[in-house]
C-alpha positions in Angstrom: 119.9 116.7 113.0 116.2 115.2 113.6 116.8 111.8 112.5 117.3 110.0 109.4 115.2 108.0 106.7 115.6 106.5 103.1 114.9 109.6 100.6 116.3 107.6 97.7 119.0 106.8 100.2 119.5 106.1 103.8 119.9 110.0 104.6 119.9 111.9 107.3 117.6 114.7 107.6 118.6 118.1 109.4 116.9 121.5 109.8 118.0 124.8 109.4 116.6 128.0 109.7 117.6 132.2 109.2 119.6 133.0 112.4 119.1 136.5 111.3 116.1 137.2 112.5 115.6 135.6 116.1 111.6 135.8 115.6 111.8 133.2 112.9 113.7 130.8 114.0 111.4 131.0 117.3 108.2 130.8 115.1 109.8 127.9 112.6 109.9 130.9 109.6 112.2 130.2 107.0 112.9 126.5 107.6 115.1 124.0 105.4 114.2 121.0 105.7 117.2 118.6 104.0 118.1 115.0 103.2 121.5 114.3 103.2 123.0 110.7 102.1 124.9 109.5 105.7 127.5 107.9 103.4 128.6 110.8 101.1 127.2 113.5 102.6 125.5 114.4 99.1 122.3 116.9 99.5 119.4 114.1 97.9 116.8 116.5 98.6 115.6 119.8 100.1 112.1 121.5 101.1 111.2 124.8 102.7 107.9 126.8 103.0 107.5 129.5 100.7 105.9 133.3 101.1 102.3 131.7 100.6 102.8 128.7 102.5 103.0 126.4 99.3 105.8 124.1 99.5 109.4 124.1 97.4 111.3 121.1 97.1 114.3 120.0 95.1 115.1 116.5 94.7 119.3 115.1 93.3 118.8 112.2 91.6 120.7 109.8 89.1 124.1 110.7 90.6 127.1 109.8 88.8 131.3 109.1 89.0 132.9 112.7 88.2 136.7 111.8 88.6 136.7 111.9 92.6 133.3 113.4 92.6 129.9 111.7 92.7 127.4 114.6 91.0 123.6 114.5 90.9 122.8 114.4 86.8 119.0 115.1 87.5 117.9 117.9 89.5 113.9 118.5 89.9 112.4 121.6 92.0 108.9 120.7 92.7 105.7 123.0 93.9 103.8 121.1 95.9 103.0 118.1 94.2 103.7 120.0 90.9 107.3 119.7 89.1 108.4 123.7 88.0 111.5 122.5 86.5 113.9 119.8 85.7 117.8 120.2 84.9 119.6 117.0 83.1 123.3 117.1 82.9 123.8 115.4 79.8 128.0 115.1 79.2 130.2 116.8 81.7 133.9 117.8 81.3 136.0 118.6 84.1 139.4 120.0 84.0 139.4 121.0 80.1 142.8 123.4 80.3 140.9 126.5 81.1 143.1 128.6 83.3 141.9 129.4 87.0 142.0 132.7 86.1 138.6 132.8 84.7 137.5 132.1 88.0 138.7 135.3 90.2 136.6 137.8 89.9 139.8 140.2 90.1 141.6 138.5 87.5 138.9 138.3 84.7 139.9 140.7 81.9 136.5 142.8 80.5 135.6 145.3 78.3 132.9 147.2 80.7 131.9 150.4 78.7 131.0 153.0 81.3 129.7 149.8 83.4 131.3 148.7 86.9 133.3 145.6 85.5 133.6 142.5 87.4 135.5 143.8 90.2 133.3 146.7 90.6 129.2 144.3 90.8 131.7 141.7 93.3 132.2 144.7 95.2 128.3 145.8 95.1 127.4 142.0 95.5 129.6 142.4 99.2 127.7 146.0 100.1 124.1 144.6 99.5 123.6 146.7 96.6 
């Protein structure tokens, strides 16, 4: 935690950084810089330094009631000052009857055709492969 300010809302900012490599977290390499709303906890908006020392940033906005969720609707990753992208969430559905099943790797039933299946890329995903 560094301290807090209003980005969009009162938030408060923290810093993180790649443990992995001791070097860069000396040297300030690899840094996230985040706003986090002190009410909700909701990530407003993130920044970190990318391979060419331009800046990445994405900003939540336009956050809306999901059931017991509050959801950012708008989410814009920015370049610099220049906007890459923008994702609207237009109509969301929660809960629709889909079983939970579709959701455990183990569990998801595939036709793989000489390929490694589901189970088989999770397992890869793990090994670094």
């Amino acid at each position: 935690l560094v301290g807090s300010e209003m980005c969009i809302r009162d938030s408060y900012v923290v810093e993180a950084w790649d443990t992995d490599t001791s070097s860069a977290a000396e040297e300030g390499e690899n840094k996230i810089k985040g706003w986090i709303e002190k009410k909700t906890l909701l990530l407003i908006q993130s920044e970190f330094k990318g391979a060419k020392d331009e800046t990445f940033k994405a900003v939540n906005s336009n956050f809306q009631k999901v059931k017991n969720w509050e959801l950012p609707y708008t989410t814009e990753i920015f370049v610099g000052e220049e906007l890459l992208t923008k994702t609207t969430i237009k109509t969301l559905n929660i809960n629709q009857g889909l079983s939970n099943d579709l959701f455990e790797a183990d569990k998801v039933k595939m036709e793989t055709k000489g390929m490694p299946g589901m189970k088989g890329m999770m397992e890869k995903f793990k090994q670094g492969q």
